[in-house]
Structure formats: C-alpha cells, structure tokens
C-alpha positions in Angstrom: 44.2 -68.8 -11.7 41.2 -71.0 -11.2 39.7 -71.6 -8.2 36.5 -74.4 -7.5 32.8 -73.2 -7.5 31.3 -71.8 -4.2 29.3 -73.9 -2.4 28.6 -71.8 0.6 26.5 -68.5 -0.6 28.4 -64.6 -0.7 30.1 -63.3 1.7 31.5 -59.5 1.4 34.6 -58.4 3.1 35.2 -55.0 4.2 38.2 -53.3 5.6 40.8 -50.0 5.4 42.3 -51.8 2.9 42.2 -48.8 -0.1 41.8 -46.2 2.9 44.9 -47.0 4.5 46.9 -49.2 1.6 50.0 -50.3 3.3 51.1 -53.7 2.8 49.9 -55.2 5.9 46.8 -54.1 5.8 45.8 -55.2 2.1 47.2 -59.0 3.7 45.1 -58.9 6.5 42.3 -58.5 4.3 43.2 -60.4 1.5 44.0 -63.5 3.9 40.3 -63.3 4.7 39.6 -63.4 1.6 41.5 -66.4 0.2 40.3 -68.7 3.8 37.0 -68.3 2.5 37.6 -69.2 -1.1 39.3 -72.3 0.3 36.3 -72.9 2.6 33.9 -72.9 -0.3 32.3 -69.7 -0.2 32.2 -66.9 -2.5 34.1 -64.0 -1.4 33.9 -60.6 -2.3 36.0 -57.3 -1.1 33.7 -54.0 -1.4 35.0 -50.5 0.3 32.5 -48.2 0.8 33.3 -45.3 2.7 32.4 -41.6 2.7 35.8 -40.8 4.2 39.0 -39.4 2.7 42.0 -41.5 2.2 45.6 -41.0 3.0 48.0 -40.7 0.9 51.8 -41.5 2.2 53.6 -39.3 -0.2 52.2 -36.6 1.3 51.4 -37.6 4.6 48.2 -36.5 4.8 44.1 -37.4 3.2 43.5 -36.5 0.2 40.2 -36.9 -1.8 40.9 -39.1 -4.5 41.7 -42.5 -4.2 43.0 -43.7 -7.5 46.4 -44.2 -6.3 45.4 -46.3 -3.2 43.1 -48.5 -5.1 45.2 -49.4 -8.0 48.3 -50.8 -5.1 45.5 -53.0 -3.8 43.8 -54.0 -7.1 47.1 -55.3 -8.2 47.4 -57.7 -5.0 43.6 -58.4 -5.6 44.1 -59.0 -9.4 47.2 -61.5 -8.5 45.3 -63.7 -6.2 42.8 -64.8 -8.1 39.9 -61.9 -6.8 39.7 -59.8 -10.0 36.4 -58.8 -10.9 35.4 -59.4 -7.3 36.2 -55.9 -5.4 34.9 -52.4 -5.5 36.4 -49.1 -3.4 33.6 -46.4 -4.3 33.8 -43.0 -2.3 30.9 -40.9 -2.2 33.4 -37.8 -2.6 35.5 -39.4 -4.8 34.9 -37.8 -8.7 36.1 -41.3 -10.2 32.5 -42.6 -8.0 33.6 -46.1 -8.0 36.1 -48.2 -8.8 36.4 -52.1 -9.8 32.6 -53.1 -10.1 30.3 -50.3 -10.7 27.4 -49.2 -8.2 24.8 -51.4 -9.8 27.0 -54.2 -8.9 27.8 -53.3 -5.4 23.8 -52.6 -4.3 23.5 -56.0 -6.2 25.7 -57.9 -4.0 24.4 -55.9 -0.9 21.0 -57.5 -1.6 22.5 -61.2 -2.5 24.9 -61.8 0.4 24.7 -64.0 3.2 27.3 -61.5 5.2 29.2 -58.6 5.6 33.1 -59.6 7.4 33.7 -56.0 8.9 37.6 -56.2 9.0 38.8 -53.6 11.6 35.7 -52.3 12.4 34.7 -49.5 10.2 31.2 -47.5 10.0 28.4 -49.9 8.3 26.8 -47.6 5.4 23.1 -47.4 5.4 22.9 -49.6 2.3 25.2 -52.3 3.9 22.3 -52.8 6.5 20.4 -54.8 4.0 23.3 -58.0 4.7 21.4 -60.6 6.7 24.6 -61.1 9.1 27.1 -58.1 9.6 29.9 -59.3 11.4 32.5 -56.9 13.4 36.0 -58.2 13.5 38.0 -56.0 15.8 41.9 -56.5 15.0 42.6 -53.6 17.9 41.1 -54.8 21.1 40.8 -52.4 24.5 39.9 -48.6 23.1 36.7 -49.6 21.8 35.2 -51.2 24.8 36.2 -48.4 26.8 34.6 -46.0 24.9 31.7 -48.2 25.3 32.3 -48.5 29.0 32.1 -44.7 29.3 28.8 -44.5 27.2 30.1 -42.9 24.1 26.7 -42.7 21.8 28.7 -43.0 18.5 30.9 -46.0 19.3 27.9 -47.8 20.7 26.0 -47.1 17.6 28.8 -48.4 15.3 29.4 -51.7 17.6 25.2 -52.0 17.3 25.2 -52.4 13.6 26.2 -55.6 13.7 25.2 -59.4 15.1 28.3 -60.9 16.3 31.2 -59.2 17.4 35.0 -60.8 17.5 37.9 -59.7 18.6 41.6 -59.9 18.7 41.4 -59.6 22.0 41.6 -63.8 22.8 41.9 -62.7 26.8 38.8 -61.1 26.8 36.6 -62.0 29.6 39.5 -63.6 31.3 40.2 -62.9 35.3 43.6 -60.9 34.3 42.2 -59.6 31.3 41.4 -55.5 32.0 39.0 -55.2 28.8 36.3 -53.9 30.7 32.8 -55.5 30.0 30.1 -54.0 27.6 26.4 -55.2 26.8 28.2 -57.1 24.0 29.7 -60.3 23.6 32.8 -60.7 22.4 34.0 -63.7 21.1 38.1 -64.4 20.6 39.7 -65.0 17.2 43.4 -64.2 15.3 44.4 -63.1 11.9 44.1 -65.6 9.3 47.4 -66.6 7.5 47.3 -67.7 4.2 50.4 -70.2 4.2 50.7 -70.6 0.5 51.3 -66.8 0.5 54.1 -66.8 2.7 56.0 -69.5 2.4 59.3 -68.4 0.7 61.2 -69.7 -2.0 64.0 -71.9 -2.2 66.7 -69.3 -2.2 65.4 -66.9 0.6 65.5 -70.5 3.0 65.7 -69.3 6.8 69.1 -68.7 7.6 70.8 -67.9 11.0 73.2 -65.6 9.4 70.4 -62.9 9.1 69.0 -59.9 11.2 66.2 -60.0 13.4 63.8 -57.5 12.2 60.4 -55.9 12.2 58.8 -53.3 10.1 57.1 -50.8 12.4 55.8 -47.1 13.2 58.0 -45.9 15.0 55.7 -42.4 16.1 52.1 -42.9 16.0 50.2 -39.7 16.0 47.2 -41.4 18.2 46.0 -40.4 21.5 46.4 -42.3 24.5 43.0 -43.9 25.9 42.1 -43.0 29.5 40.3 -45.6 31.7 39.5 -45.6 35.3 41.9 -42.7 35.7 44.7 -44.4 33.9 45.9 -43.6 30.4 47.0 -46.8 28.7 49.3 -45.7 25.4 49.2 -46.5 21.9 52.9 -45.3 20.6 55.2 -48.2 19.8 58.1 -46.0 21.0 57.4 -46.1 24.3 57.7 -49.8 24.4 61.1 -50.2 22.2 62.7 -47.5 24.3 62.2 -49.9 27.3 64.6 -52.1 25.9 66.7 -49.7 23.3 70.2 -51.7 24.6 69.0 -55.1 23.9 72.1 -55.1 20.1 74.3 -54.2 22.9 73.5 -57.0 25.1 73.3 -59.3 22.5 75.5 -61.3 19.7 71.9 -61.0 17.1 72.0 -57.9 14.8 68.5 -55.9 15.2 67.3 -54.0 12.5 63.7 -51.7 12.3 62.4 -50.9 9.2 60.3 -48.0 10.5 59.4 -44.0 9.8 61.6 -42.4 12.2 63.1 -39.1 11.5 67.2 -38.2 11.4 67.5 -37.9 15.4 65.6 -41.6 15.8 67.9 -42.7 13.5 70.6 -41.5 15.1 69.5 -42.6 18.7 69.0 -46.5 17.4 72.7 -46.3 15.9 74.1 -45.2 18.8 72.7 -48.3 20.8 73.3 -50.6 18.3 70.5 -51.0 15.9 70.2 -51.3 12.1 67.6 -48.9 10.6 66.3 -48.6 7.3 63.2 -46.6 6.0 59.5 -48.4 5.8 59.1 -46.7 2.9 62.2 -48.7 1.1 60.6 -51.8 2.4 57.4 -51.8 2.1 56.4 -49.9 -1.3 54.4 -52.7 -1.6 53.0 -55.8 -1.2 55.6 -58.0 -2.5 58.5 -55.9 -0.9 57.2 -56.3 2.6 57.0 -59.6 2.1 60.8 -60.3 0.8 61.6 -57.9 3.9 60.0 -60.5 5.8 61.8 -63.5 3.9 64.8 -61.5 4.1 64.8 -61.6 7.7 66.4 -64.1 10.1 63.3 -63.6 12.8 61.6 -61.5 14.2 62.2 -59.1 16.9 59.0 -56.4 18.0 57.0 -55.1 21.4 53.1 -54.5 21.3 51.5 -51.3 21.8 50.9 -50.3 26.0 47.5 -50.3 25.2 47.1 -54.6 24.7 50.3 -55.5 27.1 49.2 -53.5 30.2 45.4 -54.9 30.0 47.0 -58.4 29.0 44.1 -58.5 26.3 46.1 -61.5 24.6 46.7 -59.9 21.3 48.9 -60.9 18.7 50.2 -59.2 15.6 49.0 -60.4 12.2 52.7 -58.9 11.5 53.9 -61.6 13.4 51.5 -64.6 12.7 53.1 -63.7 9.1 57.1 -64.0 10.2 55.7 -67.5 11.5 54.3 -68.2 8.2 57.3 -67.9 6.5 59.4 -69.9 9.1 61.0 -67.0 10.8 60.9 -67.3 14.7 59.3 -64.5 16.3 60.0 -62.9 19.9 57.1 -60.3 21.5 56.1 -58.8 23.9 53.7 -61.0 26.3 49.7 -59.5 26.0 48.5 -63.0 27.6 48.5 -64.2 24.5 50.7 -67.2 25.5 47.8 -68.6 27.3 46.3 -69.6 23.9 49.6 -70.3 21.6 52.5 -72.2 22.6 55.7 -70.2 23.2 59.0 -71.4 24.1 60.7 -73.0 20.6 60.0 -71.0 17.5 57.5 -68.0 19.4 59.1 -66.8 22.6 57.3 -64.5 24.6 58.9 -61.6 26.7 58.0 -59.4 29.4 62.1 -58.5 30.1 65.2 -57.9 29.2 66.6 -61.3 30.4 63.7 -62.9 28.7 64.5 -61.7 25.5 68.1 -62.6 25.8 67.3 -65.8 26.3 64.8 -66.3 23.3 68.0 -65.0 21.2 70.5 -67.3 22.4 67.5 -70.5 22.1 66.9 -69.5 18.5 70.7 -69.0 17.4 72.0 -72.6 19.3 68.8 -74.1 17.5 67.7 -72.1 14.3 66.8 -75.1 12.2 64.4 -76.4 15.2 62.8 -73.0 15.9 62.5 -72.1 12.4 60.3 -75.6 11.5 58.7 -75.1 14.9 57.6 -71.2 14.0 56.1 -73.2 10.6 54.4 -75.3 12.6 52.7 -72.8 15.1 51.5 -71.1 12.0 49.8 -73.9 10.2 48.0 -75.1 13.3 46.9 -71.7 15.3 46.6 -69.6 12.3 45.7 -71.5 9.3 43.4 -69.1 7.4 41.4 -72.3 6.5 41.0 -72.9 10.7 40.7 -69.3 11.9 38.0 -68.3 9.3 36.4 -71.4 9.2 36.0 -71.1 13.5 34.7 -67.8 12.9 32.3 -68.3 10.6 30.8 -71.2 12.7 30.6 -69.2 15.9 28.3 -66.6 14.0 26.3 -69.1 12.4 26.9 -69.0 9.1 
C-alpha cells in the first residue's frame, strides 16, 4: 500500500491502544491515524507506558505485552502504518516493540506533536514534543476531579497545550461539566469511511437485528460531584428499558460479557445475546459484527446523559459509517448532529419505538441518510483536520 509524501511535518499518536487491545479501541486510534495521512502529514503511533497491560483471557494485567501488541500490529501492518509504531514498556522484558528505543527518542525530538488519544500520562521524554495535545474521548470525570483539586489529574491535564474533548456540550448552559482553569475545546471521533464501508454482499438489509457490542458490567466507580454520584455501568441504563423486544416488531441483539444469569434475564424479555468475545476477537470480526447488523440499538453511560455533556460513541459514528442507522441515548449531542432519519435520538421508551418503526417503514432512506451523517460530521479528513487547526498546527 502506498500512500503520497507528507507535506505537513510528524505528528505522534498515542493511545491504550496495546494497553487495552480490543477492537474499538485500536479503530479509534488508527482512524486518527489514517485522517492525518490523508491530510498530508506524517503520522506515527508510539505507546509508551510504564503500566501493565490487560490481558482478556485472563481477565486481569499481566506484565508482558507481546500478545496485545501483535493484535494491533497486524491492524497497523494492514493499513499501510508498518514500520511506523512502537509499544515499549519499561517492565516489559521484550523492552520494545516495532521501532526500537533509538527510534522512539528520535522521533520524540523530530515531531511537531504528540495526539494524546484518551488521555494517558505524558512520559518525561514525551515532554520534548513542541505541542502535546490531550484528546479526551470520556468527558465529565476528569473535570470533576479537577473541580475538587485533585493534584495528580491536574498535573496530567497540565502536560499538555490544548485540550479537546468529546464532550461537544461543554461550556453550554445545560451542559453540567463543571469549569476548570482549562479550555476545553469540542471535537468527535474520526471515521475513516473507506474502512467501513462494507462490501457488496453484507448490503444493509432490513431483515437484520439491531445490535450493539457492549460491556455489559463495568468494574468502575461511580464519580461523586456536588453530592451526587453520576454512574458509569452501562447496565444501569439498558435495564431502564429491558422490555423494549417486547414492545417492539425489531429483533435486539447485545453482543456483550454478561454472565449465565444476564443471559438469562435478556432472554426472558426478549433479547438475543451472544458473547463479545465471539464477536470481537478482533478487528475484522467487530467490524463484520457491525456489517452484519441491521442498525444499531445502544444507551450511553449515566455519567454523559445526566450532565448532557453531548457525547457520542465512536461505536456508533462507526454503525453510521457503514450505513447502519443508529438509535442512542440523547447526551445533548443532537444539538450538534442532525437526528431524526438515519440517527434518532431517545430519552424514552416511546421515543425509541418510534425511531424503530421510522427506520423499518423507510430502511433504504435511513440507511443512505446514516451514510450521509457520517461523511459530513465525522469524516476523519474533517474532524482531524478541525482539530489540528484549532491547536495551531
């Protein structure tokens, strides 16, 4: 695969993507990755971490990483960014991996930024970057923090020059992000169309279920602000609406870690389930689960609906991508994409009732329409090159 000279200068991105290697988090990176090759600049990934990674067969971290880095090498290596990313762990025995430590401290020295992908600790040698750039893909528990004075999250948020977040509410009246000595600026995850847009004989098609791939439990601790703990278990928010197959003529389906007795609940009010792990082994799997699917039916964590911080799911942006219509839980994020024919937004049971029935009467329409909202709100070509103009580069 060849791809044209950069014209721009280096940019590094960093993320969880060898740390945490599950399919959508090696696309969240990697669309970052191919928006600014398309852009013109030269785009590296480099992992550097002093942390342990996790490791899903066993369910816990573990201190080597070879297993993590080769599922995202392989997705790396396929799109064109071989010879282009390093994960090196300072416990690791293996040291580095991809391009060796000359190479990294290299680059460290030559690049005109460092794209800090969900936030993670800057390493002392990453300080060298000219322009270290946070992207926060998880807006609300960080600024609290910050709101309450915690030393180390002020530190880590300080390491940087501009500061972006998923968040596209922030600063809003109805927005309940609460302020911090730092600006925060609104962006989206970059799609990379190309990437998702499926082939002839996975077409959309009504006939199909409308599905999401989710955690069902997530072992996280609820954030506490102005007296009020705001949640962070996606749970919480499908049990809200756990009769919706029964109300409906759409089949649901979550692919999704719950044990026997979840499994057993979702059947009993209607609901297909099948395993994440048989869905998303890997990259290409999640994304056939994806093609497979009809649209897309999902509710956002308590933590971004309550404070109406106007996230979205790069999950979702991704269904949209491949022209499967997508109905979620309103975060305010309506106020900045257009819902109502191919992305419905709900806040009730009625609501989402009727986004079924509008997609099933008209599944050609919403399914170009879902297309459409992709290419012009999350482009990775638009959303990249927006970022990179706000934080002057």
């Amino acid at each position: 695969m060849s791809h044209p000279q950069s014209r721009k200068g280096k940019i590094i991105v960093t993320g969880m993507a060898c740390h945490l290697p599950l399919p959508g988090v090696i696309y969240q990176v990697l669309h970052y990755l191919t928006g600014l090759r398309t852009l013109g600049y030269d785009a590296y990934y480099i992992e550097d971490s002093d942390r342990w990674v996790y490791d899903s067969a066993v369910g816990d971290v573990v201190p080597n990483a070879t297993v993590n880095v080769t599922k995202v090498a392989s997705v790396f290596d396929a799109h064109g960014f071989a010879n282009r990313w390093a994960y090196r762990g300072e416990w690791d025995t293996e040291g580095c991996y991809g391009m060796d430590e000359p190479q990294i401290r290299r680059l460290y020295q030559e690049a005109d930024a460092l794209l800090n992908v969900t936030g993670q600790d800057i390493r002392e040698e990453q300080l060298v970057c000219p322009r270290r750039v946070y992207i926060e893909s998880d807006p609300f528990a960080s600024q609290v923090r910050i709101s309450q004075g915690d030393p180390g999250e002020i530190e880590r948020i300080s390491a940087h020059d501009a500061h972006f977040t998923f968040g596209e509410n922030v600063g809003s009246p109805d927005c309940a992000i609460p302020p911090t000595p730092f600006t925060w600026l609104p962006t989206r995850q970059p799609v990379d169309l190309a990437i998702w847009n499926p082939p002839a004989y996975l077409s959309p098609s009504v006939s199909r279920p409308f599905t999401t791939i989710t955690s069902w439990v997530n072992h996280v601790d609820a954030i506490v602000h102005e007296g009020v703990p705001y949640y962070w278990q996606k749970d919480r928010e499908f049990e809200k609406f756990i009769d919706l197959p029964l109300r409906s003529s759409a089949e649901f389906e979550l692919a999704s870690n719950g044990d026997d007795d979840v499994r057993a609940m979702l059947s009993k009010h209607g609901w297909r389930h099948v395993s994440v792990d048989d869905v998303a082994q890997n990259s290409d799997d999640y994304r056939d689960y994806i093609w497979c699917s009809g649209a897309e039916f999902t509710v956002s964590r308590d933590q971004y609906v309550r404070p109406r911080t106007g996230w979205f799911s790069d999950r979702s942006a991704c269904y949209l991508a491949a022209g499967r219509p997508v109905i979620t839980q309103e975060t305010g994020f309506s106020k900045f994409i257009p819902t109502g024919r191919g992305l419905f937004a709900f806040s009730s049971m009625e609501e989402i009732l009727s986004a079924t029935e509008a997609i099933r009467s008209d599944y050609e329409g919403n399914s170009n329409a879902a297309r459409e909202i992709a290419a012009e709100y999350f482009a990775a070509e638009k959303v990249v090159g927006s970022l990179m103009d706000r934080a002057g580069l």
